[in-house]
C-alpha beads as a LAMMPS data file, in Angstrom:
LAMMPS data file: protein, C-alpha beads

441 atoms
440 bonds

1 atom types
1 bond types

-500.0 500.0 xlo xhi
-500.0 500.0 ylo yhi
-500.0 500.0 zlo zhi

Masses

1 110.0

Atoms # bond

1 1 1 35.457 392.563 -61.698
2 1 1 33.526 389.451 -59.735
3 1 1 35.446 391.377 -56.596
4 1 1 34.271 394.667 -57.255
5 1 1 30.416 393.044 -57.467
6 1 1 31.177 390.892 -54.169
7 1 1 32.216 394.648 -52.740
8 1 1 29.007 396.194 -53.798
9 1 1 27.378 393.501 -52.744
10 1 1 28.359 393.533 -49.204
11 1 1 28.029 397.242 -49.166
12 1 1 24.362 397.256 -50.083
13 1 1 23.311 394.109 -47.341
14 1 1 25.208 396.386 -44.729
15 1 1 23.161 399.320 -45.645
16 1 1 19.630 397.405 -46.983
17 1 1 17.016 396.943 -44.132
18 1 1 17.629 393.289 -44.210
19 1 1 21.605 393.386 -43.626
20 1 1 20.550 393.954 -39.779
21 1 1 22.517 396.868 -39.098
22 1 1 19.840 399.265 -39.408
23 1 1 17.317 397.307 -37.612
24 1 1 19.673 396.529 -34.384
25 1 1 19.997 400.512 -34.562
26 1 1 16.676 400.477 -34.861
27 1 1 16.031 398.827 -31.692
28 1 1 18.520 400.193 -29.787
29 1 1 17.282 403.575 -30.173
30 1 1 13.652 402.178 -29.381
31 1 1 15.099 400.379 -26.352
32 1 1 16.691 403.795 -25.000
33 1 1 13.540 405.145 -25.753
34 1 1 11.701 403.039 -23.815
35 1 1 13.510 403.404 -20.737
36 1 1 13.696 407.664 -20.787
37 1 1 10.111 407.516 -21.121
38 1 1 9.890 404.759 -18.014
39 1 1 12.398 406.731 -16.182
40 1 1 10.208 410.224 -16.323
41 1 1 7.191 408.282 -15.496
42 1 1 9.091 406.886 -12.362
43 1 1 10.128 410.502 -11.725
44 1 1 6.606 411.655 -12.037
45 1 1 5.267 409.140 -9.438
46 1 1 8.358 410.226 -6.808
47 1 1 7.414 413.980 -7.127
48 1 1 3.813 412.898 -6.536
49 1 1 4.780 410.462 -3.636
50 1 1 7.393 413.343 -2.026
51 1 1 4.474 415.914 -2.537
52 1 1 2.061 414.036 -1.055
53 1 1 4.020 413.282 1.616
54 1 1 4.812 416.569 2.574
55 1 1 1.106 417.543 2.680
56 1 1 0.529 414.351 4.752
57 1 1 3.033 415.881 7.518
58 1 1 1.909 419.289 7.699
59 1 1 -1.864 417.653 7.842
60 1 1 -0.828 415.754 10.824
61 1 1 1.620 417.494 12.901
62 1 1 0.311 415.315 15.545
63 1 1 1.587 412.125 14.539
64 1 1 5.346 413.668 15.161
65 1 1 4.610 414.074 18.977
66 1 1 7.640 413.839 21.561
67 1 1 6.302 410.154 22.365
68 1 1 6.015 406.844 21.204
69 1 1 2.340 407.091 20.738
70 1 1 2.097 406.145 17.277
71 1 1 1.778 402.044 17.379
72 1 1 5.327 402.086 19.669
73 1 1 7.473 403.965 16.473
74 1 1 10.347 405.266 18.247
75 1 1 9.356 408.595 16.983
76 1 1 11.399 410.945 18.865
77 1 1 14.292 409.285 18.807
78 1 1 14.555 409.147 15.219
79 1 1 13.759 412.698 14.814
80 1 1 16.319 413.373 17.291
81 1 1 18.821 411.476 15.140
82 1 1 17.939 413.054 11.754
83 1 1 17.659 416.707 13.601
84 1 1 20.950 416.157 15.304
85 1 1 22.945 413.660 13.370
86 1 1 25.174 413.026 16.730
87 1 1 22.592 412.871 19.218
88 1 1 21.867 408.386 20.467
89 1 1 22.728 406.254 17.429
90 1 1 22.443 403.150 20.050
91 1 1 20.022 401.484 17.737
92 1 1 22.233 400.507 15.644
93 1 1 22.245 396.697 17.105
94 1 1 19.366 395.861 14.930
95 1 1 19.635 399.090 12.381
96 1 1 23.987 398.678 11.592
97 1 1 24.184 401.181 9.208
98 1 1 21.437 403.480 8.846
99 1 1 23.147 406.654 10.849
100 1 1 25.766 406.418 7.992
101 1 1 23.147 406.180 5.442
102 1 1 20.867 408.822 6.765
103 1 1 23.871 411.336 7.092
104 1 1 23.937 411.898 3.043
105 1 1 20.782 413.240 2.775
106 1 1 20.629 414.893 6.253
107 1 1 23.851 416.798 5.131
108 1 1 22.613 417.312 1.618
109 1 1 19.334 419.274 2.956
110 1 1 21.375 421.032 5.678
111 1 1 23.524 421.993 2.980
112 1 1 20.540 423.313 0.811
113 1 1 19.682 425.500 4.133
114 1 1 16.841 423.319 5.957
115 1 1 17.267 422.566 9.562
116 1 1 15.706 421.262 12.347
117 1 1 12.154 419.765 11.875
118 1 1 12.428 420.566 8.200
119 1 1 15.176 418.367 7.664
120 1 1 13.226 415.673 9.058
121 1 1 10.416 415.849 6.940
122 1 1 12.358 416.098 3.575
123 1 1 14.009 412.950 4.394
124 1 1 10.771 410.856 4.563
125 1 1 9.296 412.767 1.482
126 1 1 12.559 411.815 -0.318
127 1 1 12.216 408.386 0.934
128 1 1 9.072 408.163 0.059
129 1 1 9.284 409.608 -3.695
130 1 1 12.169 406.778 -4.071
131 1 1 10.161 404.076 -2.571
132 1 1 7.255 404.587 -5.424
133 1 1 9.460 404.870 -7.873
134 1 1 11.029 401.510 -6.846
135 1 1 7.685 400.027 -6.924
136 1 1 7.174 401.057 -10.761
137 1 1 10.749 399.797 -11.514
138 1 1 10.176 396.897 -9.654
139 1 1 7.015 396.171 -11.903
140 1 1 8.751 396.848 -15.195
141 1 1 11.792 394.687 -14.227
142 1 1 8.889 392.100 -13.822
143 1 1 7.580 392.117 -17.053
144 1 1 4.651 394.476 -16.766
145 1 1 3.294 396.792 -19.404
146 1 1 3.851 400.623 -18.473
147 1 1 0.410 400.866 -16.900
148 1 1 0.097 397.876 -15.309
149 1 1 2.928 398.956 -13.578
150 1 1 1.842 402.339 -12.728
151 1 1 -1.491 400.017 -11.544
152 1 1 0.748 398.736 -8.878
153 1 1 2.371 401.829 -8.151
154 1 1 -0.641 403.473 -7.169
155 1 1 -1.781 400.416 -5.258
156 1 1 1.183 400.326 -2.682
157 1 1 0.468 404.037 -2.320
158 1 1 -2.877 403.271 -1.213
159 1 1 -2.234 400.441 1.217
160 1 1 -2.509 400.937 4.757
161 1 1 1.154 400.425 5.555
162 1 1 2.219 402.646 3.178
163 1 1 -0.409 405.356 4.393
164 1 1 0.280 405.342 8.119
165 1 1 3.917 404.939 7.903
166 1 1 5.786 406.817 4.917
167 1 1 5.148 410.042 6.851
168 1 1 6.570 409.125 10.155
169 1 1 9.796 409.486 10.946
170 1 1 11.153 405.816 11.016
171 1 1 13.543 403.376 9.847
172 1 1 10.952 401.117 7.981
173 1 1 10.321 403.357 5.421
174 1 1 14.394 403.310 4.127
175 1 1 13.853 399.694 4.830
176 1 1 11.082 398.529 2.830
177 1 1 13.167 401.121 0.070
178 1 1 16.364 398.537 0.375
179 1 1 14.256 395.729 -0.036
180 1 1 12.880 397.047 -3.216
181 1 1 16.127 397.504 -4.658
182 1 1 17.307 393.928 -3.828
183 1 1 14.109 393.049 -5.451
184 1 1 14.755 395.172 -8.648
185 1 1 18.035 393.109 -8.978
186 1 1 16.292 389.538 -8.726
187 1 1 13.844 390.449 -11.537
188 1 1 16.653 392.132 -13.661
189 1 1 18.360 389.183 -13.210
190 1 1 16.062 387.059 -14.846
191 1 1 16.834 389.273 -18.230
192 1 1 20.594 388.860 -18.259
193 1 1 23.456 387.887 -15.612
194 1 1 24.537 390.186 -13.271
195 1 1 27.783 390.150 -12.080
196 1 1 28.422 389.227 -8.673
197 1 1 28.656 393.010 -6.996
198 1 1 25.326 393.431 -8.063
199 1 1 24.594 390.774 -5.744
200 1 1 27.035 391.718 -3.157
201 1 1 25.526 395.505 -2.714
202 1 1 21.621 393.966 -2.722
203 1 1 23.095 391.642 0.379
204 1 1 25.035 394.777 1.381
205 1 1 21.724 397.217 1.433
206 1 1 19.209 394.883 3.169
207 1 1 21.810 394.594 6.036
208 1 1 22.878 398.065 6.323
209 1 1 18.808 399.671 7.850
210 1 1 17.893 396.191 9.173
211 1 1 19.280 393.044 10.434
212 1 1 16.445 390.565 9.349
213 1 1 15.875 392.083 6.394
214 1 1 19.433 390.468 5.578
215 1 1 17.254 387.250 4.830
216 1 1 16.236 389.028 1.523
217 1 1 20.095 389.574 0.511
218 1 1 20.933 385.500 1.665
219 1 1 17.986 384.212 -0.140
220 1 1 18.816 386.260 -3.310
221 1 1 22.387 384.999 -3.404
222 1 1 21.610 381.457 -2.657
223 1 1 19.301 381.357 -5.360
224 1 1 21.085 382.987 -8.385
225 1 1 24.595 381.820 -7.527
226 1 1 26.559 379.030 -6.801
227 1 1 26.563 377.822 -2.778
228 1 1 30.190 378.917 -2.662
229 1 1 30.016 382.086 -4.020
230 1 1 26.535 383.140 -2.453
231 1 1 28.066 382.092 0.449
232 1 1 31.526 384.201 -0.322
233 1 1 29.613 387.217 -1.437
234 1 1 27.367 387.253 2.109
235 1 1 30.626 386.775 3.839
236 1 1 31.891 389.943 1.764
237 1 1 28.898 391.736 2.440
238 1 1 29.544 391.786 6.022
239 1 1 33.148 392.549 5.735
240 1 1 31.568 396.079 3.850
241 1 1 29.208 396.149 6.906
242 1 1 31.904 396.032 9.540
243 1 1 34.206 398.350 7.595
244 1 1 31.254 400.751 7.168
245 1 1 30.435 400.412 10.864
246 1 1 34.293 401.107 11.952
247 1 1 33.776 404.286 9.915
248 1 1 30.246 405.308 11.558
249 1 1 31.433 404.728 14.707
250 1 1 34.263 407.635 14.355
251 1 1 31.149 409.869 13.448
252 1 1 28.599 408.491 15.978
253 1 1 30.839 407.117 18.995
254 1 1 27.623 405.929 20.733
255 1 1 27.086 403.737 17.508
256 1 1 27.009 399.890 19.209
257 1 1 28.213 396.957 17.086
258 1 1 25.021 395.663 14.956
259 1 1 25.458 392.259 16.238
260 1 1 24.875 393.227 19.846
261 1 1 21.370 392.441 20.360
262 1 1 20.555 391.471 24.392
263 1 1 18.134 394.431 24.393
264 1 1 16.073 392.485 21.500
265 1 1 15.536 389.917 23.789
266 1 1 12.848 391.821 25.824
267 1 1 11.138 391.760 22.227
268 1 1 11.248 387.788 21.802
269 1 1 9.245 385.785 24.081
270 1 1 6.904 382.751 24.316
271 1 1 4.205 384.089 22.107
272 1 1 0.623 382.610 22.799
273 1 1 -1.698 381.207 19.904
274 1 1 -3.861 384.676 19.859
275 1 1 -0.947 386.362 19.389
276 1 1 0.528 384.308 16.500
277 1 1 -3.038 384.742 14.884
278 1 1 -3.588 388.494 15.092
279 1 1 0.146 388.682 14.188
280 1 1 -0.902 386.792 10.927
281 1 1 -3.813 388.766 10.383
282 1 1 -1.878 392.120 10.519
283 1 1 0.880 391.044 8.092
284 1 1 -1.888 389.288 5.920
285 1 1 -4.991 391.718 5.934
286 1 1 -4.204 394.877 7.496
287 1 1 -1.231 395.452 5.330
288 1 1 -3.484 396.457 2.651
289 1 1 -6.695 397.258 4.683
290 1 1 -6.315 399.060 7.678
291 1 1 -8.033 397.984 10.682
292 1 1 -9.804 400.077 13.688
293 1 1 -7.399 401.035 15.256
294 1 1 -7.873 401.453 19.221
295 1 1 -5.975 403.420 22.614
296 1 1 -4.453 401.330 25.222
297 1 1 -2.661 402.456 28.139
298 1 1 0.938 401.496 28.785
299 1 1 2.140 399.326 31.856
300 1 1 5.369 399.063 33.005
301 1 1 6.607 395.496 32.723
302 1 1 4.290 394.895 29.281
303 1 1 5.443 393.142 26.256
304 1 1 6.633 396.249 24.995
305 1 1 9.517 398.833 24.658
306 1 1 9.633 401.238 28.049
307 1 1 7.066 403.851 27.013
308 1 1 6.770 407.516 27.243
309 1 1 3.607 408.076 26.849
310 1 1 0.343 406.193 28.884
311 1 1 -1.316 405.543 25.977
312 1 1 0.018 404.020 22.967
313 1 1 -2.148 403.295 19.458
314 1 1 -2.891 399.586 18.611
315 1 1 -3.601 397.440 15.756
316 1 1 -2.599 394.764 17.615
317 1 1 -5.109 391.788 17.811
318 1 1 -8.093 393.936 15.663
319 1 1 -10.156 391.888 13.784
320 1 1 -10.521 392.304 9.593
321 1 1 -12.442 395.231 8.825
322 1 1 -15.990 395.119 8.705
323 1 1 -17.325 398.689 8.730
324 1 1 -17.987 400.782 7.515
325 1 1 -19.391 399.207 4.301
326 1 1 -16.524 400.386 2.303
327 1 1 -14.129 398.635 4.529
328 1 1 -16.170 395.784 4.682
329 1 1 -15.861 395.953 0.641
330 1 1 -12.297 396.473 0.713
331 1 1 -11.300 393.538 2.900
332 1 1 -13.003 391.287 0.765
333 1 1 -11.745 392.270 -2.610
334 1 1 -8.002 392.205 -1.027
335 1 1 -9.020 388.579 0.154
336 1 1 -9.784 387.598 -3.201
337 1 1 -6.717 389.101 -4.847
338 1 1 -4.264 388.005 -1.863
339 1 1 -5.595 383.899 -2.940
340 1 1 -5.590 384.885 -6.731
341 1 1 -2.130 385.891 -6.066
342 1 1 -0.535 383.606 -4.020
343 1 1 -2.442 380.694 -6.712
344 1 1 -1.340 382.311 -9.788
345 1 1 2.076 382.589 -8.738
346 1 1 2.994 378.932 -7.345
347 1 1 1.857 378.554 -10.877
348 1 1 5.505 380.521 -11.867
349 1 1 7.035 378.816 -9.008
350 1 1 10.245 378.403 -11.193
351 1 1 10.772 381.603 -11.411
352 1 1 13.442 382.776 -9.164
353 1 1 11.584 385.748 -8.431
354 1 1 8.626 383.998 -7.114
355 1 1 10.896 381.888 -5.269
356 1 1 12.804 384.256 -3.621
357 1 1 9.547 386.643 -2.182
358 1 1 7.512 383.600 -1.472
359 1 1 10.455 382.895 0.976
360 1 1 10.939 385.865 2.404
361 1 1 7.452 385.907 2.823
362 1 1 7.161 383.153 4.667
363 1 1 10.377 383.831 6.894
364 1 1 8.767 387.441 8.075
365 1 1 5.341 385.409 9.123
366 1 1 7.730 383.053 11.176
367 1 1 9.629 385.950 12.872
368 1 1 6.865 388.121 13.472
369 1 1 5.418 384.993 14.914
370 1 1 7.808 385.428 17.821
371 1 1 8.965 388.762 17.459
372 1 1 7.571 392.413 18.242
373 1 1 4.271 392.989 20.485
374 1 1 2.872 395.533 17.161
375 1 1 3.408 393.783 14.274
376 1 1 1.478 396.814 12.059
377 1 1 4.483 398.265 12.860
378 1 1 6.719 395.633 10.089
379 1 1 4.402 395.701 7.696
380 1 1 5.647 397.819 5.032
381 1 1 8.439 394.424 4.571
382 1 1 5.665 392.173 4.008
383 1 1 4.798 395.036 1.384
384 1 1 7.579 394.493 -0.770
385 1 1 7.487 390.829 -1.028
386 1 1 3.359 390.854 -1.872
387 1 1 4.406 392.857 -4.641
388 1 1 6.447 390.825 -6.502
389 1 1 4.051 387.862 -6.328
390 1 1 1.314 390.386 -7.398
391 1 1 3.789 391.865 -10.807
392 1 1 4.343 388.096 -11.802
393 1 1 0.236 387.261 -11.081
394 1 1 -0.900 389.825 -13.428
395 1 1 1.627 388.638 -15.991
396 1 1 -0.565 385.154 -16.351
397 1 1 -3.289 385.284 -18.873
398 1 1 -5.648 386.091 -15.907
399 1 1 -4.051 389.691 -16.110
400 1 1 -7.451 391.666 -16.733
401 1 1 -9.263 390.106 -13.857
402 1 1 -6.340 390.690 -12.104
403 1 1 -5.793 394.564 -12.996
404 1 1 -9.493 395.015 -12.035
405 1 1 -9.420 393.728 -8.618
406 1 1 -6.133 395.790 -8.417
407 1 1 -8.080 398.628 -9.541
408 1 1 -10.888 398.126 -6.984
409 1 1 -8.903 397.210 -3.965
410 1 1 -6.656 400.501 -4.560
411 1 1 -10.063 402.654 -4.448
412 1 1 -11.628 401.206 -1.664
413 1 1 -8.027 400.573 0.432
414 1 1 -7.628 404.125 -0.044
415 1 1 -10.777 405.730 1.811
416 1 1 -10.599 403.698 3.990
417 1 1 -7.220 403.598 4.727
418 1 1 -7.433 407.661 4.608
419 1 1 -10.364 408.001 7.211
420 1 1 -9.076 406.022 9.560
421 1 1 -5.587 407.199 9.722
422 1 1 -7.947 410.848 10.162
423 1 1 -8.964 409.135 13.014
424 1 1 -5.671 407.911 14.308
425 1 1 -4.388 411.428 14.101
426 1 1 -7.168 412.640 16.187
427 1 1 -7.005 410.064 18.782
428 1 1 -3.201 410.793 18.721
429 1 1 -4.140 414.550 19.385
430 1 1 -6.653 414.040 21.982
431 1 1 -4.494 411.684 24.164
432 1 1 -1.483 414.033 23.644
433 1 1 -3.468 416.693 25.272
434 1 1 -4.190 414.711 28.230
435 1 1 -0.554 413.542 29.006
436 1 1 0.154 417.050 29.283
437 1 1 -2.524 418.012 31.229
438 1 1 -1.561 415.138 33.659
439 1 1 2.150 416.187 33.109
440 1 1 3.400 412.793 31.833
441 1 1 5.707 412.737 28.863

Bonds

1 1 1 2
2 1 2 3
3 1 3 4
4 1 4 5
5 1 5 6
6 1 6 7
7 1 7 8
8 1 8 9
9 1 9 10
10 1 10 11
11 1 11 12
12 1 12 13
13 1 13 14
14 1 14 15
15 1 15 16
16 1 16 17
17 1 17 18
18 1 18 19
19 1 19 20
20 1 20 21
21 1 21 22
22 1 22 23
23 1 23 24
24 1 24 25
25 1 25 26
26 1 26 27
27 1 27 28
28 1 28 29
29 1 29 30
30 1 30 31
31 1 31 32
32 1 32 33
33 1 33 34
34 1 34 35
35 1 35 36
36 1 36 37
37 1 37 38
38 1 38 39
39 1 39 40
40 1 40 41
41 1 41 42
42 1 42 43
43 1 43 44
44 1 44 45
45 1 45 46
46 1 46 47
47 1 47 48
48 1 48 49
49 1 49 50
50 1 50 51
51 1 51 52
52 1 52 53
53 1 53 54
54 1 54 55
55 1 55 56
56 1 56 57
57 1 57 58
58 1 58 59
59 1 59 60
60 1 60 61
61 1 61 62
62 1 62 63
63 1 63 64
64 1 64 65
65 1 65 66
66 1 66 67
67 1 67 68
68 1 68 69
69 1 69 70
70 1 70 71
71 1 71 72
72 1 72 73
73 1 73 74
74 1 74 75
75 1 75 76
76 1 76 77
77 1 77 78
78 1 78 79
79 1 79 80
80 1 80 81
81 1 81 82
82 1 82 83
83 1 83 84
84 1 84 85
85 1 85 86
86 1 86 87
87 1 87 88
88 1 88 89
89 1 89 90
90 1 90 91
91 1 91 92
92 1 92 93
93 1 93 94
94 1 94 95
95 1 95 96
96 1 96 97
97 1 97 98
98 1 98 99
99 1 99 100
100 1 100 101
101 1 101 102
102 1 102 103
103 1 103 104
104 1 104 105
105 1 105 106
106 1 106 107
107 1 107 108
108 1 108 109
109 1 109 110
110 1 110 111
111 1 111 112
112 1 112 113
113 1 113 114
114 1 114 115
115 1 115 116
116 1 116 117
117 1 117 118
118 1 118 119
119 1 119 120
120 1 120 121
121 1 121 122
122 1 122 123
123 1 123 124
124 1 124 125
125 1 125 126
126 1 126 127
127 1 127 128
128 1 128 129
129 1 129 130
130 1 130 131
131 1 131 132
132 1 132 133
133 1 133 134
134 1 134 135
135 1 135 136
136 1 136 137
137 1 137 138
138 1 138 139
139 1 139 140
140 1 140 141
141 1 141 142
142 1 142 143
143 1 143 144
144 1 144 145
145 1 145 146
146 1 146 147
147 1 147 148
148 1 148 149
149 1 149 150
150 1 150 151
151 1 151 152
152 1 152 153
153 1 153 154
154 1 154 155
155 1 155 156
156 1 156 157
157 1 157 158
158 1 158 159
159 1 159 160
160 1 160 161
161 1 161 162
162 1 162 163
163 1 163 164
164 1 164 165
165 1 165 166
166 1 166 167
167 1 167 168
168 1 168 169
169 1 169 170
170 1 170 171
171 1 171 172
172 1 172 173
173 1 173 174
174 1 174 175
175 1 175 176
176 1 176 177
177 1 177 178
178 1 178 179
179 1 179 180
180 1 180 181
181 1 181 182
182 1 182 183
183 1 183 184
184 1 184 185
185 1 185 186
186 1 186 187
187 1 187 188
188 1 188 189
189 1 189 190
190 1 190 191
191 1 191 192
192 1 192 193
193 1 193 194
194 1 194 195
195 1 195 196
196 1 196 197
197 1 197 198
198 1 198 199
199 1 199 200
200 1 200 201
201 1 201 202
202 1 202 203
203 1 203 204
204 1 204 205
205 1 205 206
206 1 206 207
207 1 207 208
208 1 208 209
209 1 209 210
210 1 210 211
211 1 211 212
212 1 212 213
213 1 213 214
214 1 214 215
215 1 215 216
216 1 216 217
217 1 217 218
218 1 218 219
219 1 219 220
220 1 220 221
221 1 221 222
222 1 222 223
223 1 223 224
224 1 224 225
225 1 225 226
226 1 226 227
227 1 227 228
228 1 228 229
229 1 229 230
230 1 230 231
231 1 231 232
232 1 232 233
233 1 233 234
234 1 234 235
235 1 235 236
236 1 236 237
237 1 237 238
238 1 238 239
239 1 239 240
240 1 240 241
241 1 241 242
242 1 242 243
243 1 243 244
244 1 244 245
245 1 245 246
246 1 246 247
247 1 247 248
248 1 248 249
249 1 249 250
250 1 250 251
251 1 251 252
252 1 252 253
253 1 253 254
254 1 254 255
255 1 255 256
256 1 256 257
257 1 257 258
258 1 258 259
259 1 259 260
260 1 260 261
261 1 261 262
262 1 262 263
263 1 263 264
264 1 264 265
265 1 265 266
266 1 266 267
267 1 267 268
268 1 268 269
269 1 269 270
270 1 270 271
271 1 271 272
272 1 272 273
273 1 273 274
274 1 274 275
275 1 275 276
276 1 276 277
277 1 277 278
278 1 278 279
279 1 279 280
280 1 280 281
281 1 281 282
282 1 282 283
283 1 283 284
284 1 284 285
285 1 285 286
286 1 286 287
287 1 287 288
288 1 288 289
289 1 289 290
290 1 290 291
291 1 291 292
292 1 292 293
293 1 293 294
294 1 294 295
295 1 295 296
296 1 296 297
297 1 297 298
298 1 298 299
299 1 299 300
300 1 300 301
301 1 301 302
302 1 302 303
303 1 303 304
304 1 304 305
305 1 305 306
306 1 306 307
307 1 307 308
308 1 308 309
309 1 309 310
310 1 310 311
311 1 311 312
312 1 312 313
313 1 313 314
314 1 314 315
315 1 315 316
316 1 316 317
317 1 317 318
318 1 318 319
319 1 319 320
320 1 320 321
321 1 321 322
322 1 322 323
323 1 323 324
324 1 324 325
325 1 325 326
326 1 326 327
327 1 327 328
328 1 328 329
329 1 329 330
330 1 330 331
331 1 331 332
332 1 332 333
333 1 333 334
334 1 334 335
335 1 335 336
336 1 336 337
337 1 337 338
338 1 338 339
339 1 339 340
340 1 340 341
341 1 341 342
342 1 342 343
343 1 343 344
344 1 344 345
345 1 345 346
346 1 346 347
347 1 347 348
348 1 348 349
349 1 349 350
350 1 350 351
351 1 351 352
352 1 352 353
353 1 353 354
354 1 354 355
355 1 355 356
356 1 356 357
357 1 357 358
358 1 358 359
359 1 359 360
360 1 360 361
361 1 361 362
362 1 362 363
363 1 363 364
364 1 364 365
365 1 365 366
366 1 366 367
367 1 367 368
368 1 368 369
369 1 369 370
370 1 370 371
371 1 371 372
372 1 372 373
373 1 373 374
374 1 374 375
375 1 375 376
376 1 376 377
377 1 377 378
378 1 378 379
379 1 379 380
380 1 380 381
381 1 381 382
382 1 382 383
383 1 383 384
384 1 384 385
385 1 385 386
386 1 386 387
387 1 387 388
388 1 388 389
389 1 389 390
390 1 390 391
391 1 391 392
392 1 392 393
393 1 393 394
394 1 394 395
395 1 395 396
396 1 396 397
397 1 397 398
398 1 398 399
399 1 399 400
400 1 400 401
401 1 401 402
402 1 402 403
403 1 403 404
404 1 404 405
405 1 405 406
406 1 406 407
407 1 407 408
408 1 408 409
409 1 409 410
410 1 410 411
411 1 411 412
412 1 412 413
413 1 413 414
414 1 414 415
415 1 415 416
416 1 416 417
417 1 417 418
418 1 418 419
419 1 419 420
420 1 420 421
421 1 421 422
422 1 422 423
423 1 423 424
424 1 424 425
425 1 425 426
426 1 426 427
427 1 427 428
428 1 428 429
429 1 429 430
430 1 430 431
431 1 431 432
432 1 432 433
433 1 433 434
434 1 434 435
435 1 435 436
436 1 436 437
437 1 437 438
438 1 438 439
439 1 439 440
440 1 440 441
């Protein structure tokens, strides 16, 4: 009998709200609710980003010109490569792996019937959609309520980086996308451990579209692991890189091994203290804020890559904006918010996550120091780091300030950043006509 009641007795705590069964079911269905709904939203913002995209190309046909107008982007040889998947792959000292990566999607459209041009341009709207849904992942993974994240979403649409350069056929854009994803797995891991291929394939990613992004990967590993096995999965990661590359070169003969980099000397020099300053300034300010951008004409011999065209588009040593008003306006809120940031987080400094961007933060102002004559160009990295310090900000108890200046820096950033890359397009457009009036390409 006393069994019998210890029986029933059991049964009903399994089955009563308080024996916990129901209640982790509970949960576990809210939990899996939680992430379909954040999963649709993240969906919602890549249609809008591909979409948008798309509309920004077929606005500006004239930043795709056979040229290297556009701030130095090696424009046509990237739309070469994605046009003709075996055409020169010889950039692959500084970008190991990105023919290999860019052939899945380039096949998958071909596949679908695009060609040419077309392919082109549904590779950077697909890059693009990803990107912003990153960004929204990324912000979640940080701790931020659904629309906070969605905030920041729509804020690294709006920047200036992300404006002139996600619809421009370049290898930034897949880039700033790895980086993203190595950031996704820092902040997830400070919600459970990850095993150590999660880490291996962030290191693996960061290396595979750009050699210094690789910093992000090392700094990642470092921190969450122990020495010897951050240092044993970074030595794994380029094992996958060089088996990779043995593969890509089979495809793309003219592929070069990624660590053969004399041609990036040209690129590294004695850099004087103007250009350390406006280097700063662009990675700082006109990240967010674009500046006025101006013409100048190309000389053989500058501190540049051999150009084809005689003019070539500069942000290059511009001062913060100051006009129109709006600009004006804009540079100033993003001043405030860039301190607020950067104070609120070395408040969270023990957070690995703050850790690892302020870092890599601070490594791209030290190679950009000394590296590249247009540093507008890297920007969209510097991106990716400013937004993880800007997720963990807005999780302080200064969050509503916070969200507002968010708020008004995406507004203003984004006429701004929108009339002047009008103007960019036009200047592109009126130079373009006079190179071929004068016969140079």
């Amino acid at each position: 009998m006393q069994m019998k009641l210890r029986q029933r007795g059991k049964l009903r705590s399994m089955t009563h709200p308080s024996g916990g069964v129901p209640d982790a079911d509970r949960e576990h269905r809210a939990a899996a609710k939680r992430s379909r709904l954040d999963l649709v939203i993240a969906a919602a913002l890549a249609v809008s980003a591909g979409t948008l995209t798309l509309l920004a190309i077929d606005r500006y046909q004239s930043p795709y010109p056979d040229n290297d107008v556009w701030f130095g982007a090696d424009i046509p040889r990237l739309v070469m490569n994605l046009a003709e998947l075996t055409s020169g792959q010889e950039r692959t000292s500084v970008h190991p792996l990105a023919p290999l990566v860019y052939a899945v999607p380039v096949t998958f459209f071909r596949l679908l019937g695009l060609d040419g041009i077309d392919v082109v341009k549904a590779v950077m709207a697909l890059t693009a959609a990803a990107w912003l849904a990153a960004v929204f992942l990324l912000g979640r993974l940080l701790g931020l309520p659904r629309a906070d994240a969605v905030l920041l979403s729509a804020f690294a649409g709006c920047t200036a980086t992300a404006i002139f350069w996600m619809p421009i056929p370049e290898t930034y854009p897949l880039g700033s996308l790895t980086l993203l994803g190595a950031f996704c797995v820092v902040a997830l891991a400070e919600h459970r451990r990850l095993p150590e291929w999660a880490w291996l394939a962030a290191s693996l990613s960061t290396f595979a579209i750009t050699t210094t992004n690789w910093s992000l990967g090392l700094l990642a590993a470092l921190r969450h692991l122990a020495w010897r096995r951050a240092v044993q999965v970074s030595v794994n990661a380029l094992a996958a890189a060089t088996i990779l590359w043995g593969a890509q070169s089979v495809v793309f003969p003219d592929a070069g091994f990624f660590f053969a980099v004399k041609g990036e000397t040209k690129y590294v020099a004695a850099k004087t203290e103007e250009h350390v300053t406006s280097a700063f300034t662009s990675l700082l300010f006109h990240t967010v804020v674009s500046p006025r951008v101006d013409v100048v004409e190309t000389e053989e011999g500058a501190d540049v890559t051999t150009f084809t065209s005689s003019i070539v588009l500069t942000a290059q040593g511009a001062p913060l904006r100051t006009q129109p008003w709006l600009g004006l306006v804009a540079t100033l809120l993003w001043g405030v918010l860039l301190a607020a940031t950067v104070g609120l987080a070395a408040k969270q400094w023990r957070r690995r996550a703050v850790q690892v961007a302020g870092l890599f933060l601070l490594g791209q102002l030290v190679l950009h120091a000394i590296y590249g004559a247009e540093t507008f160009l890297y920007t969209l990295n510097f991106l990716t780091g400013m937004l993880v310090l800007i997720g963990v900000a807005v999780t302080s108890r200064w969050r509503r300030p916070l969200l507002a200046l968010v708020v008004a820096v995406t507004v203003t950033a984004a006429v701004t950043n929108l009339a002047e890359l009008d103007r960019a397009a036009a200047l592109v457009k009126q130079h373009g006509a006079s190179d071929q009036g004068s016969g140079k390409k």
